[in-house]
C-alpha positions in Angstrom: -29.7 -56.6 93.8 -31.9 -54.1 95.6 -31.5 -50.3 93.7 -32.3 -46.9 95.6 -33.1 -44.0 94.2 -34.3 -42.2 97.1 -33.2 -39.1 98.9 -33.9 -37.6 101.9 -36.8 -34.7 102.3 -33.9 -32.1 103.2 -32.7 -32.6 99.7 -36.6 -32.5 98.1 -36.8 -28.7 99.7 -33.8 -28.0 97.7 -35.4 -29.7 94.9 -38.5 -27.4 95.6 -36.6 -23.9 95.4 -34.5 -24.7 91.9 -38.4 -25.7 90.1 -39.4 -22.1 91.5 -36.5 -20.2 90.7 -35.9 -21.6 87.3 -38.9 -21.1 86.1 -39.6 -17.3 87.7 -36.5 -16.5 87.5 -34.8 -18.1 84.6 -37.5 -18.6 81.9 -37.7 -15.0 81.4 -34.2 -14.8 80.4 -35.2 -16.3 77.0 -37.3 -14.0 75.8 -35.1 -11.1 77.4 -34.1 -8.3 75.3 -30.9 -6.7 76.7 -27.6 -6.5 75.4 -24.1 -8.5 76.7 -23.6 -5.8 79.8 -27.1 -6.2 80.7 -27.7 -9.8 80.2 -24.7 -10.4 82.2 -25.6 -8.5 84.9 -29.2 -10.5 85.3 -27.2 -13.5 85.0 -24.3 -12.7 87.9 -27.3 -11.7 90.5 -29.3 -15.5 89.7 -25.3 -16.5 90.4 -25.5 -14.7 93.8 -29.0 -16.3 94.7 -27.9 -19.7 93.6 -24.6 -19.5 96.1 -26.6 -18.4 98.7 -29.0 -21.4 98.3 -25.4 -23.5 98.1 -26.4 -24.7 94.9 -23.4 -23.7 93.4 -21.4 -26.4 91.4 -22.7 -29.2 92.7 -21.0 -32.0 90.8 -17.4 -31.7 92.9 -17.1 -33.0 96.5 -16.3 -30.1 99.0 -13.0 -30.6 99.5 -12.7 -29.7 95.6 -14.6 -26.9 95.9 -17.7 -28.0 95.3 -21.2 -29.3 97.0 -20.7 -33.0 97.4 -24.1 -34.5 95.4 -23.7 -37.9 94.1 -24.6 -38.7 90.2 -28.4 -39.7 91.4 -28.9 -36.2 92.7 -26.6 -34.3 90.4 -29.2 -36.2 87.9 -32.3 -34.6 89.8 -31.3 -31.3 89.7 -30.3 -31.5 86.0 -33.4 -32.1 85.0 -35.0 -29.4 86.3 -31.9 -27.0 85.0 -32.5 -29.1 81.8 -35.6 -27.3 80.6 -33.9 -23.9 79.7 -30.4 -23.4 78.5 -29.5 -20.8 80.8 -30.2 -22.9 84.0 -26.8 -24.3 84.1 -25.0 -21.4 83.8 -26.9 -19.6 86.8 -26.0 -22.6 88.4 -22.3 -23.4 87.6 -23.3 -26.7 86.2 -23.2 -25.9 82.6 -20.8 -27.9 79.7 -18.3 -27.8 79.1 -16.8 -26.3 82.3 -18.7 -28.9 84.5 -16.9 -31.9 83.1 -13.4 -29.6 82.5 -13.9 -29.0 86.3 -13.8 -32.9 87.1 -10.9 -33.5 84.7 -9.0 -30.9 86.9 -9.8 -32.0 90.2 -9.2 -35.6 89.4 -5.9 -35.5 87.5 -4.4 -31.8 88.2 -1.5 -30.7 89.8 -2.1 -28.9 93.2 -0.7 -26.0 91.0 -3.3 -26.6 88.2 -6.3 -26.3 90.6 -5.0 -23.4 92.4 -4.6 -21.5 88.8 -7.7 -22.5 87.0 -10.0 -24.8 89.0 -10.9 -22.6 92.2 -11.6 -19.6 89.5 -13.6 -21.9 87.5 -15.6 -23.0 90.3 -16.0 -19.3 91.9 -17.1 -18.3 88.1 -14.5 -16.1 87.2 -13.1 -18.2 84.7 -14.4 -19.4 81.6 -12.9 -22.9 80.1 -13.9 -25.0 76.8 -13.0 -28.6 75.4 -10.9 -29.1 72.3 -11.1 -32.0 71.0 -13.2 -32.0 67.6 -11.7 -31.1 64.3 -12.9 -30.7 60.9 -10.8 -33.4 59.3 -11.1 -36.7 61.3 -14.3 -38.3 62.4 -15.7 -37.1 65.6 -16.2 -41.0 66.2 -13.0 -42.3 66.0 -10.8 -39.9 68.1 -8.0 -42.6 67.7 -8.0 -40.4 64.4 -7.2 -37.3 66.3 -4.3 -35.4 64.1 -3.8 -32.3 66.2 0.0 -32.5 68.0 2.3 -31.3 70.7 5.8 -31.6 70.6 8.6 -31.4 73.7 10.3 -28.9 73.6 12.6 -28.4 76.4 10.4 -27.4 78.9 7.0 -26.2 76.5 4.8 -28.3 74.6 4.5 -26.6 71.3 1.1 -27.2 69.7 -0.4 -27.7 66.4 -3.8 -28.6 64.9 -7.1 -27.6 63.6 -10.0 -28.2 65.9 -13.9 -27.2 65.4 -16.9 -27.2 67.6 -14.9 -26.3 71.3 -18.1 -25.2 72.4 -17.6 -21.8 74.1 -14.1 -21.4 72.7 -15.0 -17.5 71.7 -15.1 -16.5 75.1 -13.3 -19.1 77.0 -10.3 -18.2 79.5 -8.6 -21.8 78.7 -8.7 -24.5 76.7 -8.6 -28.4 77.4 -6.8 -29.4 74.2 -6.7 -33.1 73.4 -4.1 -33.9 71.3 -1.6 -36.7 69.7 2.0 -36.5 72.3 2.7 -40.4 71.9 2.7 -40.8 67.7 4.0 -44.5 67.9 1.9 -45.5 70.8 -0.8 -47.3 70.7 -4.6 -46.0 69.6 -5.4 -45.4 72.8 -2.3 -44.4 74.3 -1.2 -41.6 71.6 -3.2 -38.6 73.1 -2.9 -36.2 76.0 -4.9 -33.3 77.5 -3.4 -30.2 77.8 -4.1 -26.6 79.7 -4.0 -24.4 76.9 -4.3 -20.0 78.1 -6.8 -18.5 75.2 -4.2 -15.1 75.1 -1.5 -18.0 74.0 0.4 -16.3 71.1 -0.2 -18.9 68.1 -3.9 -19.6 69.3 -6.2 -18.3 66.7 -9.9 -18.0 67.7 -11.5 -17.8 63.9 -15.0 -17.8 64.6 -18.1 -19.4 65.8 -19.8 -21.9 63.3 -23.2 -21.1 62.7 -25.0 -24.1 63.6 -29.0 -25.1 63.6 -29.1 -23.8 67.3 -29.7 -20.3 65.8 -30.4 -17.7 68.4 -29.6 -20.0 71.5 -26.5 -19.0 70.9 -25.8 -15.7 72.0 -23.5 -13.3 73.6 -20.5 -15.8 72.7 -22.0 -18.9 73.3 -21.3 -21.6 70.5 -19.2 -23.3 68.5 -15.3 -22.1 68.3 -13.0 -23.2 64.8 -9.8 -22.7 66.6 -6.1 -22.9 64.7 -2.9 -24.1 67.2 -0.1 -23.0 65.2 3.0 -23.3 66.9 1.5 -22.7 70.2 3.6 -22.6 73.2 2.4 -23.8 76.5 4.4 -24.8 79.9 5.4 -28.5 80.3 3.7 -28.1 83.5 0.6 -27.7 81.9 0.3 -31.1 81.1 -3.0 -32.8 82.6 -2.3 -36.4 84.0 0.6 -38.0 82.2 1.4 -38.8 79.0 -0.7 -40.4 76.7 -3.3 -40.3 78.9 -5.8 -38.5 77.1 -8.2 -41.3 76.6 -8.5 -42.5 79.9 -9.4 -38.8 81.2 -11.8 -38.2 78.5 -14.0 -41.5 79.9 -13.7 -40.3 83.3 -15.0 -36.9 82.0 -17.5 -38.0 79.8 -19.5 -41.0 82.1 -20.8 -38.0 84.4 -21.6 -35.4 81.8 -23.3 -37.9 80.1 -25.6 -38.9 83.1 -26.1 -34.8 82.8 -26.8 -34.4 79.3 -29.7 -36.9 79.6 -31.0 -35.6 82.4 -31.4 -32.6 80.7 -33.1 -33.8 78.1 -35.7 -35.3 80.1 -36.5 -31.7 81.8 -36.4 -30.0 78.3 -38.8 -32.8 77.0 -41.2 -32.8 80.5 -41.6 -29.1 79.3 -42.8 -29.8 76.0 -44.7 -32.1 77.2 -46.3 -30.3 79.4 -47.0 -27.9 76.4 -48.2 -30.8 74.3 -51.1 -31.4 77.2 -52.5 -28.2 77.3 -52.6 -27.5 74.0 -54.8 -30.5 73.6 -57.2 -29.4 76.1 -57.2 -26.0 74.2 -57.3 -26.3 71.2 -60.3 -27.9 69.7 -60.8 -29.7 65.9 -63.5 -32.3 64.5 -66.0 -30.9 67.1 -64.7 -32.0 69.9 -60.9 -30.8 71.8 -57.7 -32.2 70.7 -57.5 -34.5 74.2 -60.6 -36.4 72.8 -59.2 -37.5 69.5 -57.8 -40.9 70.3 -53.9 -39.8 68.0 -53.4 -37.6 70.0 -54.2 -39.6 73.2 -51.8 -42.1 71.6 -49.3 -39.8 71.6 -49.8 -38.6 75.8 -49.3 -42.0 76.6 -46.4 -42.9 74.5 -44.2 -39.7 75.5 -45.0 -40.5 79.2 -44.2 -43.8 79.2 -41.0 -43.0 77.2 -40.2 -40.2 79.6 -40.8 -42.6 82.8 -38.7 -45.3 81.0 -35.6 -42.7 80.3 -35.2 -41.2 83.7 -35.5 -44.5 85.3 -32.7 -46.0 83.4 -30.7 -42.3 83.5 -31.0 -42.9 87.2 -30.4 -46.4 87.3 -27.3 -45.3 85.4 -25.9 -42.4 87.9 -26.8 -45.1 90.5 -24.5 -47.6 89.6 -21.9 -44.7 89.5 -22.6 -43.9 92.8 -22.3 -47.3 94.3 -19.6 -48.8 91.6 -17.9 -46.1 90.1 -18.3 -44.7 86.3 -16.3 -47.5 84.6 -19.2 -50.5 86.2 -21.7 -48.4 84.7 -20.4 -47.9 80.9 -23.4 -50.3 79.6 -26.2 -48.0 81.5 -24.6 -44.5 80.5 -24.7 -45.8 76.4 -27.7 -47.4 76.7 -29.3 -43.8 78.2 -27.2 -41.6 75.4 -29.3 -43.0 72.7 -32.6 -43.8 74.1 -32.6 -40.6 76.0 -31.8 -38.3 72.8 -34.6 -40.4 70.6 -37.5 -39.8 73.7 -36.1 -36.5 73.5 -36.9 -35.4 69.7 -39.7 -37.9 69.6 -41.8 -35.8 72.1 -40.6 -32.6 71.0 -41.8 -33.8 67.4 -45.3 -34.8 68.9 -45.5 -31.2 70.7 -44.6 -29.4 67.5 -47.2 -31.5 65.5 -50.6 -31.1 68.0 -49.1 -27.1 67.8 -49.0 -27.0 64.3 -48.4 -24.0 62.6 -47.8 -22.3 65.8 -45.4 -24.9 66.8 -43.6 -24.5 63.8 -43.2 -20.7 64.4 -41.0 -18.9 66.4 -43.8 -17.6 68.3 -43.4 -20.8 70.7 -39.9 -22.5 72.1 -40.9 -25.4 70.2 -39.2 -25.0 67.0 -36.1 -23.6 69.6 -36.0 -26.9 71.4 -36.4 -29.2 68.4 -33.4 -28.1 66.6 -31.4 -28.4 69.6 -32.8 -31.7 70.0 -31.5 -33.0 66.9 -27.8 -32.4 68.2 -28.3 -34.8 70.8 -27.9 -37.8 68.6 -24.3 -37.2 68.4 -22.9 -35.0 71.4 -20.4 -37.1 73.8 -20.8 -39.9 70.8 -22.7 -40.8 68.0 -25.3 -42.6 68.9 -24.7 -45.6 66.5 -21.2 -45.8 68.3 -23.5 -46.4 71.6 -25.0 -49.2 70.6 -22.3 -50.8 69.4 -21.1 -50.5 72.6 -24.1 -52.2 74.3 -24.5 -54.6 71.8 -20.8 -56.3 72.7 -20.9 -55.7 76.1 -24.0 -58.0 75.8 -22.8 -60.2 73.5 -19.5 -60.7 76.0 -22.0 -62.3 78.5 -23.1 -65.2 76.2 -21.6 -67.9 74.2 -22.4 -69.7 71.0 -24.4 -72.4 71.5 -23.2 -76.1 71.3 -24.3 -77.9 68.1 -26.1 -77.5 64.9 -29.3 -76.3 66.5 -30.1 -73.3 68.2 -30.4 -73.6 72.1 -33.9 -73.3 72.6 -34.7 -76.0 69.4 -37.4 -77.4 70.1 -37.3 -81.2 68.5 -33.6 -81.2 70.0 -34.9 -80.1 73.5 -37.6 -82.8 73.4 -35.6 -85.8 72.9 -33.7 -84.5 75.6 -36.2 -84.4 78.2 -37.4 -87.8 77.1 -33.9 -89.4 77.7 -34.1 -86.9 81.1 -37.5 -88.7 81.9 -37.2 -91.8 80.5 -37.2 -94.4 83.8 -39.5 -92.2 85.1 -41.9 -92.6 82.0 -41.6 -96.3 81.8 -42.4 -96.7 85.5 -46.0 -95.0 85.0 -46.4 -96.8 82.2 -45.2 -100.2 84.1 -47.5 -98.9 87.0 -50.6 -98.0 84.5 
């Protein structure tokens, strides 16, 4: 089978603008000091230039309010968002209101997109994902104790959740939690649209996490109590007990995202990584001459290549074959694409050296944030699980006592295989 990753120049052009705009326009933001009122202000007028380009949330098709880019160029233009934190938001694409915005348009009522999908799209609505709490394995989600009960025509909610990223200053929640007790694993969970001014919802707090600084101006982590939280029926997103089947659809895409991210925020420190070897110089001679640190060039480039082929490869086969053909591509990128991400990060940081390690550089920025990666949208031990029996499904234990590929066994079977054949040379000899 023939794979195609190409697109056409029209699309390159558009490619062209984002590189120059992100970083004139977006790098500075990091290093910006202004408070909320200003920073938000710089942020809505990148918005305004973005819309213009009609780069706005990209990942819906148009009838859904969005630009109508497949996964291989949604990929394209994540990586380049990837290699500063605020990209996404200037360009509507950032988690979790990306994937929240797919779960919507996919399984929503009419009435559901009206009230919070076309705001969330326009960016005048903020949204988060609760799903993670502090007392059952991230995981295992089939361990998922937060509830919601029927009552009449609300869902009354209760639960303790953790890590909703941007639950401070979100507008709505996704909530994912156990409607179905008796069903089955997989069956016992829904998603439901949860308002943040809810009375019963408590917002406690942000966790502090080992992202530091990045997370400003309400940007983080919420620990969010449901107690006795009333909601409409109608708020209900898909049916019943369809929570797990709505998370996979949400999570294949943003997962073809994430990596692609990662690959723009590690191409940055890569880039970093090269120049300070030509710079710097040690031993008598510049870093780039000492054959380590040549070692390490090659290695993060190959790796680099290797991840955004496969990442592509991945969004590819969602294109042609839909997300559920492609669950063996997007696991195999979740963990190869976080360890290419810290592993170059790690090489940057060490040809920097103390100044790597400061905060006078991104580095020490990006490689905390790079150590989340092994576990957002799944542990990565859970992904190769996955891949390892999706492989295994395709082969069978062999026949015998012997492996296949024995080698005395194999021989005595092509001499029986060859046998009239052998006796007429010798015969003919």
């Amino acid at each position: 089978m023939s794979w195609d990753f190409s697109t056409e120049p029209e699309f390159e052009k558009k490619l062209e603008w984002m590189r120059a705009f992100v970083r004139e326009e977006v790098y500075p933001l990091e290093v910006l000091d202004a408070d909320e009122a200003g920073f938000r202000r710089i942020i809505r007028s990148l918005q305004d230039e973005v819309k213009r380009q009609k780069l706005w949330a990209t990942h819906l098709p148009p009838e859904l309010g969005g630009q109508g880019y497949g996964q291989v160029k949604l990929g394209l233009m994540h990586e380049i968002e990837g290699a500063t934190m605020w990209a996404p938001i200037v360009f509507g694409n950032q988690a979790p209101d990306s994937g929240n915005s797919e779960v919507l348009a996919h399984f929503g009522t009419q009435a559901q997109k009206d009230r919070w999908l076309y705001p969330l799209l326009d960016g005048r609505l903020r949204s988060a994902f609760s799903m993670t709490e502090p007392f059952t394995a991230g995981s295992d989600p089939t361990l998922l104790s937060s509830t919601a009960r029927l009552e009449g025509d609300e869902w009354v909610i209760n639960g303790h959740k953790w890590f909703t990223s941007n639950g401070m200053i979100a507008d709505f929640l996704i909530a994912m939690v156990v409607t179905e007790p008796d069903a089955g694993p997989y069956e016992r969970a829904s998603m439901i649209i949860v308002p943040t001014d809810a009375p019963g919802l408590n917002r406690l707090r942000n966790i502090p996490t080992m992202a530091g600084e990045s997370e400003r101006f309400g940007y983080g982590h919420a620990e969010i109590l449901y107690e006795d939280v009333r909601v409409p029926a109608a708020n209900l997103l898909g049916k019943r007990g369809q929570g797990f089947l709505i998370a996979q659809a949400r999570l294949g895409p943003g997962r073809i995202h994430h990596c692609m991210r990662w690959l723009g925020l590690a191409r940055r420190a890569f880039d970093m990584l090269c120049e300070r070897a030509l710079q710097r110089e040690a031993f008598g001679k510049k870093l780039a001459s000492h054959e380590t640190v040549q070692n390490w060039i090659a290695d993060s480039a190959a790796e680099m290549s290797a991840a955004r082929l496969m990442t592509l490869h991945a969004a590819w086969v969602i294109d042609t074959q839909g997300a559920a053909a492609a669950r063996k591509e997007i696991s195999l990128i979740k963990f190869f694409g976080a360890k290419v991400l810290h592993d170059v990060i790690d090489r940057a940081l060490q040809i920097h050296g103390s100044l790597g390690y400061s905060g006078d550089l991104p580095l020490e920025d990006m490689y905390r944030l790079a150590r989340g990666a092994r576990f957002y949208d799944g542990p990565d031990e859970v992904h190769r699980v996955s891949v390892a029996r999706q492989i295994l499904s395709g082969y069978k234990e062999p026949q015998g006592k012997w492996p296949r590929e024995h080698i005395p066994t194999r021989r005595e079977a092509a001499q029986r295989k060859f046998a009239a054949l052998l006796e007429a040379a010798t015969t003919d000899v």
